[in-house]
N, CA and C atoms as a LAMMPS dump frame, in Angstrom:
ITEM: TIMESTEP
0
ITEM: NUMBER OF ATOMS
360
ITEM: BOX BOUNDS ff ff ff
-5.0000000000000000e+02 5.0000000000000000e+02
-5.0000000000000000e+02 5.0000000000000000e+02
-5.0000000000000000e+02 5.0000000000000000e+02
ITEM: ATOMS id mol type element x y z
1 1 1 N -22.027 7.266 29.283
2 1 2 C -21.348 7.851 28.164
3 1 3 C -20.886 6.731 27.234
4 2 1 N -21.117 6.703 25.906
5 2 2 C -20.91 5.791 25.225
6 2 3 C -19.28 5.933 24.281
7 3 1 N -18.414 5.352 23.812
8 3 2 C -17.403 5.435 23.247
9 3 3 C -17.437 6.002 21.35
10 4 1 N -17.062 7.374 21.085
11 4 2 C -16.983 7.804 19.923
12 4 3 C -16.867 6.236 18.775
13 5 1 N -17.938 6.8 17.597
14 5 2 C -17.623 5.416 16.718
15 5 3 C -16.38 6.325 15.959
16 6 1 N -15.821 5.195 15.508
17 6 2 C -14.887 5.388 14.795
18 6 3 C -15.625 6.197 13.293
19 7 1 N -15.265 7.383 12.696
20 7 2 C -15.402 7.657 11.354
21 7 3 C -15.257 7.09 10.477
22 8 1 N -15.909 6.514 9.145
23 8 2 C -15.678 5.991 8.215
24 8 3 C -15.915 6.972 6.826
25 9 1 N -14.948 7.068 5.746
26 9 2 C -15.552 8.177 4.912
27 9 3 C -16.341 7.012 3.7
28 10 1 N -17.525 7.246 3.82
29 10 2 C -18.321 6.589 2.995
30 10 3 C -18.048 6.6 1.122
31 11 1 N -16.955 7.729 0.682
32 11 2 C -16.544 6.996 -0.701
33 11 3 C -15.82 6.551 -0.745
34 12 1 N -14.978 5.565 0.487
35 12 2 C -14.295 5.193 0.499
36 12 3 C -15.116 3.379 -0.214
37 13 1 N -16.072 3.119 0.518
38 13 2 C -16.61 1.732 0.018
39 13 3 C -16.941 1.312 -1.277
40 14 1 N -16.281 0.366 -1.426
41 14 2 C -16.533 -0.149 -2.893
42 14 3 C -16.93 -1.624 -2.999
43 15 1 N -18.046 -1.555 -3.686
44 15 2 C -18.842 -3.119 -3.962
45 15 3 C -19.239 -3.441 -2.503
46 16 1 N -19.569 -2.324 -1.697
47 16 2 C -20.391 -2.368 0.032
48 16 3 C -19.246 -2.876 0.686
49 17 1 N -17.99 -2.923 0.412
50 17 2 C -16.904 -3.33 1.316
51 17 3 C -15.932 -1.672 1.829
52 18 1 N -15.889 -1.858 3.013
53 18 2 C -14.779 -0.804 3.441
54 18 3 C -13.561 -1.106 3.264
55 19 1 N -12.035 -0.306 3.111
56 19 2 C -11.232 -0.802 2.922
57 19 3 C -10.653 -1.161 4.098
58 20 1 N -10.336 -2.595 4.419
59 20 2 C -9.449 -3.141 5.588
60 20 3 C -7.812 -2.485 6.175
61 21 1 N -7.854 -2.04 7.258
62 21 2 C -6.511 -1.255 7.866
63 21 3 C -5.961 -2.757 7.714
64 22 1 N -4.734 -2.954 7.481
65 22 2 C -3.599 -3.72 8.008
66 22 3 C -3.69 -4.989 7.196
67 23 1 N -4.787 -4.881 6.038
68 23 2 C -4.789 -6.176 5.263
69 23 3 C -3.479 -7.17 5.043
70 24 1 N -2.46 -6.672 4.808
71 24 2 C -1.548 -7.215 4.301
72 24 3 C -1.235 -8.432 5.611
73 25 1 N -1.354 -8.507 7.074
74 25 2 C -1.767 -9.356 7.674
75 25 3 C -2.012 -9.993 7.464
76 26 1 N -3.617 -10.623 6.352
77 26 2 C -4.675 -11.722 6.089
78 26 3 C -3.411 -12.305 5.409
79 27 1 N -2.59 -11.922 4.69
80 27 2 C -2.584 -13.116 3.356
81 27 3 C -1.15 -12.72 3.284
82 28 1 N 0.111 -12.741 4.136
83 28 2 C 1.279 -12.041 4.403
84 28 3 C 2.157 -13.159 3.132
85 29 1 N 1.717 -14.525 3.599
86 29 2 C 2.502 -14.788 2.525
87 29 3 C 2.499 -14.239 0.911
88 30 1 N 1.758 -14 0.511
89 30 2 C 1.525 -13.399 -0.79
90 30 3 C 1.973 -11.586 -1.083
91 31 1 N 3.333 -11.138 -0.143
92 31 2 C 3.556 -10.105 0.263
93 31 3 C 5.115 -10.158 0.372
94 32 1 N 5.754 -9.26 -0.396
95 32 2 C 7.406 -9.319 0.127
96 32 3 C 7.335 -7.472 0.814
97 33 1 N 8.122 -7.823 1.999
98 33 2 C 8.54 -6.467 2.556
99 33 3 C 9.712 -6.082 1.97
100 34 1 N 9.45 -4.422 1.594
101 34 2 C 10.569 -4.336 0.917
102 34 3 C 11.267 -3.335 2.292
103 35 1 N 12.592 -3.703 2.168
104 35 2 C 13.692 -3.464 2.932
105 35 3 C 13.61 -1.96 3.465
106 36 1 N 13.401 -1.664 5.275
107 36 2 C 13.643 -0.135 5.31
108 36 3 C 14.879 0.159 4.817
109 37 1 N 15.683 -0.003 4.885
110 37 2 C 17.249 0.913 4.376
111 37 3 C 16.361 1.629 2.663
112 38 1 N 15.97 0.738 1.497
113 38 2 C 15.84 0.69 0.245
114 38 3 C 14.277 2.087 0.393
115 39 1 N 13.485 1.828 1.668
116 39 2 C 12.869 2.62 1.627
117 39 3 C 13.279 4.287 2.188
118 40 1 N 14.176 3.997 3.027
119 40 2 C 14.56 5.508 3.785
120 40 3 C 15.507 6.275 2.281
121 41 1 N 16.199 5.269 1.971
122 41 2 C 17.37 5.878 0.869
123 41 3 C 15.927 6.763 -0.06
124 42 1 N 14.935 6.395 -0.413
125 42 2 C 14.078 7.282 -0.94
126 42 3 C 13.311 7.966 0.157
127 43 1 N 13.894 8.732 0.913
128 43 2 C 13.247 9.607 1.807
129 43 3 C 11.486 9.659 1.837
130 44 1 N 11.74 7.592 2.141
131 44 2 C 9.893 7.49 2.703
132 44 3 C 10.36 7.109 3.969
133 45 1 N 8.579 6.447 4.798
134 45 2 C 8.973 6.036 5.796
135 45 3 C 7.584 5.141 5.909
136 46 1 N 7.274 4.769 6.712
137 46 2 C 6.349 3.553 6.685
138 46 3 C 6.657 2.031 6.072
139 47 1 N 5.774 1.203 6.42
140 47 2 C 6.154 -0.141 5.58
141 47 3 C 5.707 -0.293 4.034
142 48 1 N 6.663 -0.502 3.264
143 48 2 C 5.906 -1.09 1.971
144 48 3 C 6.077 -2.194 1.306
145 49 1 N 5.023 -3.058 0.726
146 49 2 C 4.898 -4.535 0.067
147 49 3 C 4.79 -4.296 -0.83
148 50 1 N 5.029 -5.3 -1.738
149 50 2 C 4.954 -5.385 -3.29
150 50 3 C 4.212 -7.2 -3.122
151 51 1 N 3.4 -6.994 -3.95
152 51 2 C 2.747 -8.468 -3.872
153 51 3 C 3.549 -9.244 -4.793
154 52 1 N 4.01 -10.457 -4.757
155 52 2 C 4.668 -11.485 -5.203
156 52 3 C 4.132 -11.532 -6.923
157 53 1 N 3.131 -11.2 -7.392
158 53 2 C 3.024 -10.93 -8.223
159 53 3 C 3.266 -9.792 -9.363
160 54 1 N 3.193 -8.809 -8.485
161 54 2 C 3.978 -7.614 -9.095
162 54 3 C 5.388 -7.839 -8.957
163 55 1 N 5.446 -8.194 -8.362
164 55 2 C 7.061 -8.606 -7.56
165 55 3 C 7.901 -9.438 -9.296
166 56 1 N 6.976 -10.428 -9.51
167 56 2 C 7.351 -11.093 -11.206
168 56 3 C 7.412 -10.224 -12.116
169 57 1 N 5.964 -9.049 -12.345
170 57 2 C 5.695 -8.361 -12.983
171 57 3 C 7.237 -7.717 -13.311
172 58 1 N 7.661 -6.892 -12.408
173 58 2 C 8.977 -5.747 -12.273
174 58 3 C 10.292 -6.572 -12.91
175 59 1 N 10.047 -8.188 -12.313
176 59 2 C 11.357 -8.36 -12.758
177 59 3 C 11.397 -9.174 -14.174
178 60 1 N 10.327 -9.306 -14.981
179 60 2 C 9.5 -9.716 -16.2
180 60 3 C 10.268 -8.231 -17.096
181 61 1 N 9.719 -7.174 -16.569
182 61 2 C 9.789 -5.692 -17.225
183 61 3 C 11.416 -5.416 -16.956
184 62 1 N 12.187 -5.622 -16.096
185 62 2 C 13.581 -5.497 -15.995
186 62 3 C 13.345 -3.933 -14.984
187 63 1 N 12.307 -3.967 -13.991
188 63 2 C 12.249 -2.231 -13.462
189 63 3 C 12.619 -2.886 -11.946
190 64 1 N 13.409 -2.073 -11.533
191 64 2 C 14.094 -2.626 -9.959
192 64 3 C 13.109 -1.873 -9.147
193 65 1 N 13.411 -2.301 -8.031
194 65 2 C 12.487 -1.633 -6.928
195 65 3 C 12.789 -0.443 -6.388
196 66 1 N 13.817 -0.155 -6.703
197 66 2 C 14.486 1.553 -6.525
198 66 3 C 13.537 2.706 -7.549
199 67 1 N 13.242 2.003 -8.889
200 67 2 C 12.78 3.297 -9.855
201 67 3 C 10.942 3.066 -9.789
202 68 1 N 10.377 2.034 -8.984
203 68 2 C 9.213 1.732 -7.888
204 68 3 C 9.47 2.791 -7.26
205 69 1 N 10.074 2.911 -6.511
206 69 2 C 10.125 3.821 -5.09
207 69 3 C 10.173 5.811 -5.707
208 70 1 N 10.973 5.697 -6.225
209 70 2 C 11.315 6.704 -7.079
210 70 3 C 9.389 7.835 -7.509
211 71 1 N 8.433 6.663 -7.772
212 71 2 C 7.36 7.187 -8.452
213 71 3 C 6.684 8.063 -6.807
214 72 1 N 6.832 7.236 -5.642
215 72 2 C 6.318 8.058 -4.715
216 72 3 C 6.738 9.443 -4.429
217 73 1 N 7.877 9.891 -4.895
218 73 2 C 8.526 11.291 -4.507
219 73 3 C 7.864 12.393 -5.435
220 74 1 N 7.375 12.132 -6.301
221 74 2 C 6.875 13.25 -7.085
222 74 3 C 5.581 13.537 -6.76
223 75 1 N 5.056 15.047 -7.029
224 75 2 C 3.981 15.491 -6.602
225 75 3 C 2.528 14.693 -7.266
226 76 1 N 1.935 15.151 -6.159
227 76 2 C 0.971 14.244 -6.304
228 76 3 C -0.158 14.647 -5.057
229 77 1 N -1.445 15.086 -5.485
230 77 2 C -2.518 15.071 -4.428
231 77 3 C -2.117 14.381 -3.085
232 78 1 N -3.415 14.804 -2.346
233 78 2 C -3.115 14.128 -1.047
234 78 3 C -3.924 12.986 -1.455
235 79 1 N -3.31 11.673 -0.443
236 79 2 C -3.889 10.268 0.133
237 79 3 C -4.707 10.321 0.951
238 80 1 N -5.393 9.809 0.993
239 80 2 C -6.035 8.82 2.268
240 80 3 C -6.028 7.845 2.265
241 81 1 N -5.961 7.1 3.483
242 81 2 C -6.203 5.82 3.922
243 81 3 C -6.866 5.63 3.973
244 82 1 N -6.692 3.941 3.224
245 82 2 C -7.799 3.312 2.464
246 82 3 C -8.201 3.718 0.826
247 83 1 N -7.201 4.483 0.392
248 83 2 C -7.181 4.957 -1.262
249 83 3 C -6.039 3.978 -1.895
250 84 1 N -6.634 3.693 -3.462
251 84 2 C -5.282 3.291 -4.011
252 84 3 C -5.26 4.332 -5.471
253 85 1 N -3.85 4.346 -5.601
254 85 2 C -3.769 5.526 -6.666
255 85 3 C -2.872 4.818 -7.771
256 86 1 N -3.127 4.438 -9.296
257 86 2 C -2.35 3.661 -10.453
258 86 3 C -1.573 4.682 -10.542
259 87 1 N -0.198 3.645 -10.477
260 87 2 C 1.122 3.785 -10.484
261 87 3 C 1.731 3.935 -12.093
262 88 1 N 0.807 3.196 -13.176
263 88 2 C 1.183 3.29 -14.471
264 88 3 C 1.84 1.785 -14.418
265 89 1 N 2.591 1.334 -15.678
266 89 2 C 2.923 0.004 -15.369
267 89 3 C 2.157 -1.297 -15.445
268 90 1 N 0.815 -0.147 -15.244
269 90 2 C -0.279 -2.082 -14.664
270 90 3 C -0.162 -1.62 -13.325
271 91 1 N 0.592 -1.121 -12.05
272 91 2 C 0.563 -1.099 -10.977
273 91 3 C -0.454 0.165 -10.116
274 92 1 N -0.588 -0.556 -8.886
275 92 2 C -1.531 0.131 -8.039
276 92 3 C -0.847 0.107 -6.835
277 93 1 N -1.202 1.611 -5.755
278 93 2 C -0.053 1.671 -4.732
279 93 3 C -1.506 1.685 -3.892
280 94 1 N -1.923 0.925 -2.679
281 94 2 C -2.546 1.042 -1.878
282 94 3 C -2.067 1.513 -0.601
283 95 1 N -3.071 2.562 -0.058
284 95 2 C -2.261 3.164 1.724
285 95 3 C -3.131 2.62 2.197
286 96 1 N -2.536 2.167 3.682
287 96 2 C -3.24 1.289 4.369
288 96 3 C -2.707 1.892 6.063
289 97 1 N -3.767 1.29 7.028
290 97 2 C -3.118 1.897 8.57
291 97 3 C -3.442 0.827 9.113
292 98 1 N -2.103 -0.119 9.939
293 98 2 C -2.544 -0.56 10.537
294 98 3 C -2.409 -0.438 12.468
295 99 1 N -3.225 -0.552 13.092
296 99 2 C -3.762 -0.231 14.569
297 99 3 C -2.391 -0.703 15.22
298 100 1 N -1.848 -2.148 14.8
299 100 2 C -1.083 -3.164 15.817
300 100 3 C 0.048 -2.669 15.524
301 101 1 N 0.874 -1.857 14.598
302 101 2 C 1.98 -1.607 14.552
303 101 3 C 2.116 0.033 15.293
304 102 1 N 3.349 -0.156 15.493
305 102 2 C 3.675 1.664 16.051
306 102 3 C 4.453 2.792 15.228
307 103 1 N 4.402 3.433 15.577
308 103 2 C 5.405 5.076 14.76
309 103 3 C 4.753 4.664 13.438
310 104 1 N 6.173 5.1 12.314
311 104 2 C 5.647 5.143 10.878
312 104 3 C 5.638 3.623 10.547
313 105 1 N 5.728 2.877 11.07
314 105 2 C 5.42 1.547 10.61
315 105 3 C 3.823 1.249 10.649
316 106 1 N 2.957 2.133 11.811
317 106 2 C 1.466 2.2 10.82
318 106 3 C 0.757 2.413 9.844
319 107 1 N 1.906 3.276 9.007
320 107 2 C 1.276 3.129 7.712
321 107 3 C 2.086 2.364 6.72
322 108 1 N 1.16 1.843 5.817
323 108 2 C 1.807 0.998 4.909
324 108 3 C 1.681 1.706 3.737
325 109 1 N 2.036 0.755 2.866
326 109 2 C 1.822 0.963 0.832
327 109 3 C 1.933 -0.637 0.574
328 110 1 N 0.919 -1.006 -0.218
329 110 2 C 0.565 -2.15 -0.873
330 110 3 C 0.887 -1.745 -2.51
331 111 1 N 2.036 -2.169 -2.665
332 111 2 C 1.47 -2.323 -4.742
333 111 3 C 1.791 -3.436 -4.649
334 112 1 N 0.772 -3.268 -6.07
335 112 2 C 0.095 -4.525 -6.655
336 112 3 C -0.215 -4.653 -7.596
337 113 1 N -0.224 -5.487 -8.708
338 113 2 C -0.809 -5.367 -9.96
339 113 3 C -2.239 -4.853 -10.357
340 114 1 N -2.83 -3.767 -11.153
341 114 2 C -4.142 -3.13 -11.207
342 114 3 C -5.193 -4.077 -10.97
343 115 1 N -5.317 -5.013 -11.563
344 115 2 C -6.614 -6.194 -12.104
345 115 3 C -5.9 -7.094 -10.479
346 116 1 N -5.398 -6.703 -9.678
347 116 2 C -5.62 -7.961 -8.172
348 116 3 C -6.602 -7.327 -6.998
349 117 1 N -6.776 -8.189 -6.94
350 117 2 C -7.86 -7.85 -5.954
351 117 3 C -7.331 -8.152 -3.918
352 118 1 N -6.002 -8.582 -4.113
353 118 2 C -5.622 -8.946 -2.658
354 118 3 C -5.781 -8.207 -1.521
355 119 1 N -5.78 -6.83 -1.329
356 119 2 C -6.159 -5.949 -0.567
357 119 3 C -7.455 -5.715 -0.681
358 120 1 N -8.135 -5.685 -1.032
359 120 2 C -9.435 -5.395 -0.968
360 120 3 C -10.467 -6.743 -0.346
C-alpha cells in the first residue's frame, strides 16, 4: 500500500512554482511578527508578518498596524492556502500553512508590499 500524495490545486502555480507552506521560515529575518495580543484584540488567530518593508511602507504612510488588521474583518470570499489577496495600499496579504507549527499558529498571513516577491 503506498502513502496518499498530498493534493496540490494546480491554479494555485505560478511561473511553474507552487506556493511554499511556511515560507516565512526561509528568510525570517526579513519578517516582523506581529504581536498575538494586537492580533486576538482583532478577533484573528493564527500568526501574522508584515515584511520589514511594508513594515517602512505603513510607517512612511502614518497607517498603524491596528487599521492593517482591521482590513481582515470585513467580508470577503473564501481563502485558500497558498492565495494572496491585494489589500489596497500597495499591500498583499498572503495565507500560508505551515506543517511544524501547531493549533492556529499553522496558519499564517504574510503582507507585503504588491511588487515583492519574498514569499513566493
Amino acid at each position: 500500500m503506498t502513502a496518499p500524495q498530498p493534493r496540490v490545486d494546480l491554479s494555485l502555480i505560478v511561473d511553474g512554482l507552487v506556493p511554499t507552506p511556511g515560507a516565512h521560515h526561509f528568510s525570517r529575518s526579513d519578517w516582523i511578527e506581529i504581536p498575538d495580543a494586537m492580533v486576538r484584540k482583532h478577533s484573528l488567530s493564527g500568526a501574522f508578518f508584515v515584511s520589514k518593508e511594508a513594515d517602512a511602507f505603513l510607517h512612511q504612510k502614518g497607517l498603524p498596524i491596528d487599521l492593517l488588521l482591521c482590513w481582515f474583518n470585513k467580508p470577503r470570499m473564501a481563502v485558500q492556502v497558498g492565495e494572496s489577496l491585494q489589500m489596497g495600499q500597495g499591500l498583499e496579504a498572503f495565507f500560508g500553512f505551515d506543517e511544524a507549527e501547531r493549533g492556529a499558529r499553522a496558519f499564517f498571513v504574510e503582507i507585503s508590499l504588491r511588487s515583492s516577491a519574498s514569499h513566493h
